[in-house]
C-alpha positions as CSV (number, residue, x, y, z in Angstrom):
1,X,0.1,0.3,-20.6
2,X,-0.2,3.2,-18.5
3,X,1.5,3.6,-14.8
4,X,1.5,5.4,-11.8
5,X,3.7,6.3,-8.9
6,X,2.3,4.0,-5.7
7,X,1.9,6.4,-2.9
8,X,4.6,8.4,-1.4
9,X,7.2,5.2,-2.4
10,X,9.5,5.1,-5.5
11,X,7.4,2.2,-6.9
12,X,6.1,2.8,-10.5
13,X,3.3,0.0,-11.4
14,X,1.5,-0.1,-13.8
15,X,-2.3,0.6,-13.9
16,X,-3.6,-2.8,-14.4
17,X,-1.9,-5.6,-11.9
18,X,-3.4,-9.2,-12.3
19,X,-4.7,-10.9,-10.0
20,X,-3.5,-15.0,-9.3
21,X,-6.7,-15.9,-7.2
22,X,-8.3,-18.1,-9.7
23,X,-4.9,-20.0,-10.7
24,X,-5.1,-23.8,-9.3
25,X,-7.4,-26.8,-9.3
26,X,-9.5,-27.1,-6.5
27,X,-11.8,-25.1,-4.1
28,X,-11.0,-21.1,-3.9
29,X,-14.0,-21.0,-0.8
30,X,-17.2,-22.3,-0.6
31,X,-18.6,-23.9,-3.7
32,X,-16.3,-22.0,-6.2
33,X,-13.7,-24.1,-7.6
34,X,-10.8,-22.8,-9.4
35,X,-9.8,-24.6,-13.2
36,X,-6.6,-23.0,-14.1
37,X,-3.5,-25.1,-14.8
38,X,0.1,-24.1,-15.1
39,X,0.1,-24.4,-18.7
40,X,-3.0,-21.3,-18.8
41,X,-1.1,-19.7,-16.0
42,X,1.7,-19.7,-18.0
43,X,-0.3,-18.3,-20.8
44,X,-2.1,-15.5,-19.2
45,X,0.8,-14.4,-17.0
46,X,2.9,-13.8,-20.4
47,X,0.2,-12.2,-21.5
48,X,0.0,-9.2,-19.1
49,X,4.0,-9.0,-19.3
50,X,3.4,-8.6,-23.2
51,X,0.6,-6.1,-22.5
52,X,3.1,-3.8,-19.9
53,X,1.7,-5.5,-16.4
54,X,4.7,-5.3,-13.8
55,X,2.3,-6.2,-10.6
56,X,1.4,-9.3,-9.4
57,X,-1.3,-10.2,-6.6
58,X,-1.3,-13.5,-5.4
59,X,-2.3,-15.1,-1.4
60,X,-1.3,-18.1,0.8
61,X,-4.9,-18.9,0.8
62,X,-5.4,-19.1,-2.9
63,X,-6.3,-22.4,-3.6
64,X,-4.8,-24.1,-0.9
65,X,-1.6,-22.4,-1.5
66,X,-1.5,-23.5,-5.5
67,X,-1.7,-19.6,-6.5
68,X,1.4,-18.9,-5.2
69,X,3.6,-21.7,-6.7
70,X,1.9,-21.5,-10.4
71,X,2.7,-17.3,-10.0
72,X,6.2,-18.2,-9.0
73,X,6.8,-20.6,-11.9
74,X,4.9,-18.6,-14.2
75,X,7.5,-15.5,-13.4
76,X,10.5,-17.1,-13.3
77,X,13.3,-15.5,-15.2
78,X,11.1,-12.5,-14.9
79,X,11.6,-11.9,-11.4
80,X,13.6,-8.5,-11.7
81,X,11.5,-7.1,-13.7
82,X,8.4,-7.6,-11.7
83,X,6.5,-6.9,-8.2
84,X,5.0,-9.5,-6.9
85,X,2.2,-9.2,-4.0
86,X,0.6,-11.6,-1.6
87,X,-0.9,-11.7,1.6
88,X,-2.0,-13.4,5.0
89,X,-4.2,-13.4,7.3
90,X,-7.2,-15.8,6.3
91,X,-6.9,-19.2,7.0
92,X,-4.4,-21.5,5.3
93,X,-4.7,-24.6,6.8
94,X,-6.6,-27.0,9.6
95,X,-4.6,-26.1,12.5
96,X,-6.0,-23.1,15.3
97,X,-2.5,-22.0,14.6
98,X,-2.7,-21.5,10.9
99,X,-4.0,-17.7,10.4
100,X,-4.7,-14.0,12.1
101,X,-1.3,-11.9,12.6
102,X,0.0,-13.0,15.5
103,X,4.0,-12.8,15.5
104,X,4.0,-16.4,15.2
105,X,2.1,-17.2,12.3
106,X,2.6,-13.7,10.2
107,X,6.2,-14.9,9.9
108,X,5.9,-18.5,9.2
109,X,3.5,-17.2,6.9
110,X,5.8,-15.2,4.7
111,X,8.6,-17.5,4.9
112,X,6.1,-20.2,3.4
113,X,5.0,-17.9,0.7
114,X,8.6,-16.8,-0.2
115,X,9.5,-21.1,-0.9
116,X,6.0,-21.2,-2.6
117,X,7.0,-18.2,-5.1
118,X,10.3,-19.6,-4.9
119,X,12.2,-15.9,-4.3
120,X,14.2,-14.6,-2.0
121,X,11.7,-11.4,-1.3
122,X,8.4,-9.9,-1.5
123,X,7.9,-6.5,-2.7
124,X,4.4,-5.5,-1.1
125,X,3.0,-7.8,1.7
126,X,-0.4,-7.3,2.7
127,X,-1.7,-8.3,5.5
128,X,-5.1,-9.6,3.9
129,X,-8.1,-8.8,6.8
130,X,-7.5,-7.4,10.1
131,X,-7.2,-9.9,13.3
132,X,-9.9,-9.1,16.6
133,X,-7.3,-11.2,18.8
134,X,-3.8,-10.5,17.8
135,X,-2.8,-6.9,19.3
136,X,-1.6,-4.5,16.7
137,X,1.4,-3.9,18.2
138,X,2.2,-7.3,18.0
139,X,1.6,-7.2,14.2
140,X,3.7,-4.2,13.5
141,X,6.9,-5.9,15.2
142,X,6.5,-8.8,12.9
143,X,6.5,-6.9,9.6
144,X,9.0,-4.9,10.9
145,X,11.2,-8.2,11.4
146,X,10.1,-9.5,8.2
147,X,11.4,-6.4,6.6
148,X,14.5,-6.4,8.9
149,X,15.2,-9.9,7.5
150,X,14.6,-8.7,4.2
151,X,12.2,-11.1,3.2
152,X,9.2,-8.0,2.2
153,X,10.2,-5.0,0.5
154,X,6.8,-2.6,1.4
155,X,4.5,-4.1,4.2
156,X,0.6,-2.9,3.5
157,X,-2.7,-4.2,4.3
158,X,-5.9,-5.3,3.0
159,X,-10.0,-4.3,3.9
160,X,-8.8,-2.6,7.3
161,X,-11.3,-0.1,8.0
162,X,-9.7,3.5,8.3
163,X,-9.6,3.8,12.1
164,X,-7.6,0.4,12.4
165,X,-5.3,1.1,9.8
166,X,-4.4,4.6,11.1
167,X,-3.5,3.2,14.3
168,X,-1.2,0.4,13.1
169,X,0.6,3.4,10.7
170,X,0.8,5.8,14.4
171,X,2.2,3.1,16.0
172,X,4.8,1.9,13.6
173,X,5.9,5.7,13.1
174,X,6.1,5.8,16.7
175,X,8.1,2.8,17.3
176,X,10.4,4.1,13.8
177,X,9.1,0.8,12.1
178,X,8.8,0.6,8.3
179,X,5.3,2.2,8.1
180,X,2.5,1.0,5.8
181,X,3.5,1.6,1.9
182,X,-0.7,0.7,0.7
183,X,-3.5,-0.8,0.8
184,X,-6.0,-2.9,-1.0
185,X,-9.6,-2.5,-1.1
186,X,-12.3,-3.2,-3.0
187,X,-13.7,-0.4,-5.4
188,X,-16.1,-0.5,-8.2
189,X,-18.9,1.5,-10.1
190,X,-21.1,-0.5,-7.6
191,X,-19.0,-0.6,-5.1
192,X,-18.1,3.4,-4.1
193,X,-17.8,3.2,-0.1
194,X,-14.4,4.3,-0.5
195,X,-15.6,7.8,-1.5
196,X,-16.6,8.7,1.7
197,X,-13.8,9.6,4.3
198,X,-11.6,6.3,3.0
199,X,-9.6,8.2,0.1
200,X,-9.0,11.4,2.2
201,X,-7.3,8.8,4.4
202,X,-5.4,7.2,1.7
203,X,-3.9,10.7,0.2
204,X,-3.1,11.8,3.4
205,X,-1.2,8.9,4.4
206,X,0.7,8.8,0.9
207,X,-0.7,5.4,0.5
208,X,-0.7,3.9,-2.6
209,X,-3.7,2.1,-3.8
210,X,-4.8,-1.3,-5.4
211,X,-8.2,-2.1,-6.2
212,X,-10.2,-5.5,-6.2
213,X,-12.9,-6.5,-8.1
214,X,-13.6,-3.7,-10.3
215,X,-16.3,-5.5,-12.3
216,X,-18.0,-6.3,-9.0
217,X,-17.0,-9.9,-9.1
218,X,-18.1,-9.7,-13.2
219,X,-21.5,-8.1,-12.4
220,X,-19.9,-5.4,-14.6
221,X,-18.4,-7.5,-17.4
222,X,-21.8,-7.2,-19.5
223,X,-23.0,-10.7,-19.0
224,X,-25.4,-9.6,-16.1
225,X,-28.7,-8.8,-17.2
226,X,-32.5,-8.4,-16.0
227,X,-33.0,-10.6,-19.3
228,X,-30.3,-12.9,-18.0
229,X,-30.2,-12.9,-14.1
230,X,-28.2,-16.1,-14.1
231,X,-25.2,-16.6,-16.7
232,X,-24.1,-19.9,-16.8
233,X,-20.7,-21.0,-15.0
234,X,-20.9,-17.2,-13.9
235,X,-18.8,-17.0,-10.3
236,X,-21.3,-15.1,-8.6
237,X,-23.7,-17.9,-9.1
238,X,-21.8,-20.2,-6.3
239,X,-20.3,-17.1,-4.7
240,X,-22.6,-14.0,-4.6
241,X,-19.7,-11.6,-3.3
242,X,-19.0,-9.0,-3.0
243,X,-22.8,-7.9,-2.6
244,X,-23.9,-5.0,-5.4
245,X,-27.5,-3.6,-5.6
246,X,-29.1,-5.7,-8.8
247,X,-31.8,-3.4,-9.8
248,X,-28.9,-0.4,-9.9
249,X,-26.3,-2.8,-11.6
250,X,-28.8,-3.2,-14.3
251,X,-29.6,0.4,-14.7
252,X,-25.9,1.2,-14.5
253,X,-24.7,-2.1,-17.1
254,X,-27.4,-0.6,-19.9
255,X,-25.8,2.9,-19.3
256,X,-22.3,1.5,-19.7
257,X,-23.9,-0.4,-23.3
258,X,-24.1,2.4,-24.5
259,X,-20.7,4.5,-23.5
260,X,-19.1,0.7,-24.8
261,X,-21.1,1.5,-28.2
262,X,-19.6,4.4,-28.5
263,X,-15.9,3.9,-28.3
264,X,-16.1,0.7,-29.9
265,X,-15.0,-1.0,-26.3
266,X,-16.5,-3.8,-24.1
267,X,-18.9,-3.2,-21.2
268,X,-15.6,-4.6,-18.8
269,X,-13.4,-2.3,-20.6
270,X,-15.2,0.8,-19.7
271,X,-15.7,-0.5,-16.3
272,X,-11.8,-0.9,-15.4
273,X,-11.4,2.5,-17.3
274,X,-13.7,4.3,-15.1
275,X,-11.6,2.9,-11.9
276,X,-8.4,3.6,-13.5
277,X,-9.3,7.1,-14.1
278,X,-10.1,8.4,-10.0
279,X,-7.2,10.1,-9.2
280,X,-6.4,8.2,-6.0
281,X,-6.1,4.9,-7.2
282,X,-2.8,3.4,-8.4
283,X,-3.3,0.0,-10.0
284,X,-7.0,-1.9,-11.0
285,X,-6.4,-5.8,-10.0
286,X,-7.5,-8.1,-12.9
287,X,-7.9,-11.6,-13.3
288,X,-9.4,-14.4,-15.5
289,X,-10.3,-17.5,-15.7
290,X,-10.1,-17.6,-19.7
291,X,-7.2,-16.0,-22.0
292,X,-9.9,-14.4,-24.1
293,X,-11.5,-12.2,-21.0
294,X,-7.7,-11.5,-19.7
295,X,-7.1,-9.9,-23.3
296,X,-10.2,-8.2,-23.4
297,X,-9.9,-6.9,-19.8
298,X,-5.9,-5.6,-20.9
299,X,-7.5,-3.4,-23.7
300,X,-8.9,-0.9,-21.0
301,X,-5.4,0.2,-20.3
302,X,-5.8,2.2,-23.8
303,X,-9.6,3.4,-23.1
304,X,-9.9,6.8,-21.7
305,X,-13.4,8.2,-20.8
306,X,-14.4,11.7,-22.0
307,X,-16.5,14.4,-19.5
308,X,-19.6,13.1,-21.3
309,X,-18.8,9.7,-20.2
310,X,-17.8,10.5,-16.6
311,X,-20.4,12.6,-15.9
312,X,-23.0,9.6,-16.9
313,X,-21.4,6.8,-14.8
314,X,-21.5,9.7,-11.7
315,X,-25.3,10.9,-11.7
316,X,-25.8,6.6,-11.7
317,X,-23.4,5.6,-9.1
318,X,-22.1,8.3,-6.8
319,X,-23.3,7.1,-3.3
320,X,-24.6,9.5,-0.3
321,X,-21.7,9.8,1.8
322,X,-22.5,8.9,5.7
323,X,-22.3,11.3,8.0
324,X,-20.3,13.0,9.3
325,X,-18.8,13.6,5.7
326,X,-22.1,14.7,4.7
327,X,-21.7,17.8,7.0
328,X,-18.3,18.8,6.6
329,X,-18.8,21.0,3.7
330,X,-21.0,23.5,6.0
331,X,-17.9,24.3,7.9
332,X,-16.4,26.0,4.5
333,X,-17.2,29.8,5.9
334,X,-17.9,31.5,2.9
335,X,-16.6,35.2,3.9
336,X,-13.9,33.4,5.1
337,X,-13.5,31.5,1.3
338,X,-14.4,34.9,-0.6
339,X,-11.6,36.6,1.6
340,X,-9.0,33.9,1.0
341,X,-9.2,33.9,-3.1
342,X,-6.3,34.9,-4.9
């Protein structure tokens, strides 16, 4: 396993953190229903500790809760040598109460999550989407309180857009509140929005960074196809998120056949590679619904991509970046450059 320092914190994870979204029996959201006992949990949980995994992403609205406790009982006796993650903010139950990030419910929230994990603490709470109707000021005292209480160790948040997020970290530095530790987003081949302004934003905030769905919800895993559209018992089938352009995922999945080929790796395993190799991400979130695709998805960790390789996957997915980032590169004055070189 490899690992990297997360942000500006003393936090050393490791490069490939597992996701607990598809642990429980029941409905995740919509028509996509989750299959994973405890006894697989159990399983693919010692797995990633065998493999070097120390981070562990979970949610209060996993399953109905489920993720959390199977997490919790899959760790325990592990617990000190572990991070575990989870989140709030969707809803968790039937009641107009029960979600956003209001003071309320952010801290019944974590106190609910800390008896499901059964642990005293949480070391990186995100808040999971941001709320139109609770003001941010209102969120930043109760993660502050929460950390106060020591119940979270690093508060962070989730698929905030930039603006939002660098308004909640002003305000906690201007009320001296814990500021924001991270953030995670989603990132993939087929998924590159965050190379716009986003990543300038996380390295100048010394966030670190965790990434979701790096096989684009398993467009990416090699099953995907223009010969085979539809896999069978594939996810996307009942839950076609997050969205990726077929017609490029197709050119891009034959492209990575053949970088695969080549270092004797799986189409997945080049995939996470590729994520795990941009310089401003700290950890790739995994996670499995089968012990044989956790295994295979752990080999990546020992991939590394050559020029050759990176160079391939860029001309395919490198995105136009929106304005204004477009434009900023004109206002590089190039006396001005020629003058300042050492």
């Amino acid at each position: 396993m490899r690992y990297s320092q997360f942000g500006d914190t003393g936090l050393i994870v490791s490069k490939l953190a597992f996701g607990a979204m598809t642990f429980g029996e029941g409905v995740l959201v919509g028509e996509l229903v989750n299959k994973v006992d405890q006894y697989l949990a159990d399983r693919m949980v010692h797995a990633c500790l065998d493999a070097g995994v120390n981070l562990f992403d979970t949610a209060d609205m996993y399953t109905s809760g489920q993720s959390e406790i199977m997490l919790g009982k899959a760790l325990k006796g592990k617990r000190q040598d572990v991070l575990i993650a989870t989140k709030c903010g969707f809803r968790s139950g039937d009641s107009i109460l029960s979600a956003g990030l209001s003071y309320r419910y952010l801290l019944q929230s974590i106190e609910n999550s800390l008896k499901r994990l059964d642990t005293d603490y949480i070391d990186l709470f995100f808040l999971h989407i941001p709320d139109p109707w609770t003001p941010l000021e209102e969120t930043a005292r109760a993660l502050e309180a929460a950390v106060q209480k020591g119940w979270i160790r690093y508060p962070a948040f989730s698929n905030y857009p930039a603006w939002k997020a660098q308004r909640l970290i002003d305000l906690q530095h201007q009320r001296h509140f814990t500021p924001m530790a991270g953030a995670q987003m989603y990132y993939s081949m087929l998924g590159r929005d965050l190379d716009g302004d986003y990543k300038d934003f996380i390295t100048a905030n010394g966030l670190g960074l965790i990434t979701w769905s790096p096989l684009a919800s398993g467009f990416l895993s090699g099953k995907y196809s223009k010969e085979n559209p539809v896999p069978q018992d594939s996810r996307r089938v009942k839950f076609d998120f997050p969205p990726v352009d077929i017609d490029k995922g197709y050119k891009v999945i034959e492209a990575l056949r053949t970088i695969a080929d080549k270092h004797q790796a799986s189409i997945a395993q080049v995939a996470l590679a590729w994520v795990m190799q941009q310089s401003f991400v700290s950890s790739v979130l995994i996670g499995a619904t089968k012990l044989e695709q956790l295994d295979d998805n752990l080999k990546s960790a020992q991939l590394t991509l050559d020029q050759e390789d990176l160079r391939t996957i860029e001309e395919l997915t490198a995105i136009q970046p929106p304005y204004p980032a477009w434009m900023q590169p004109m206002g590089i004055d190039m006396l001005t450059s020629e003058a300042l070189k050492q």
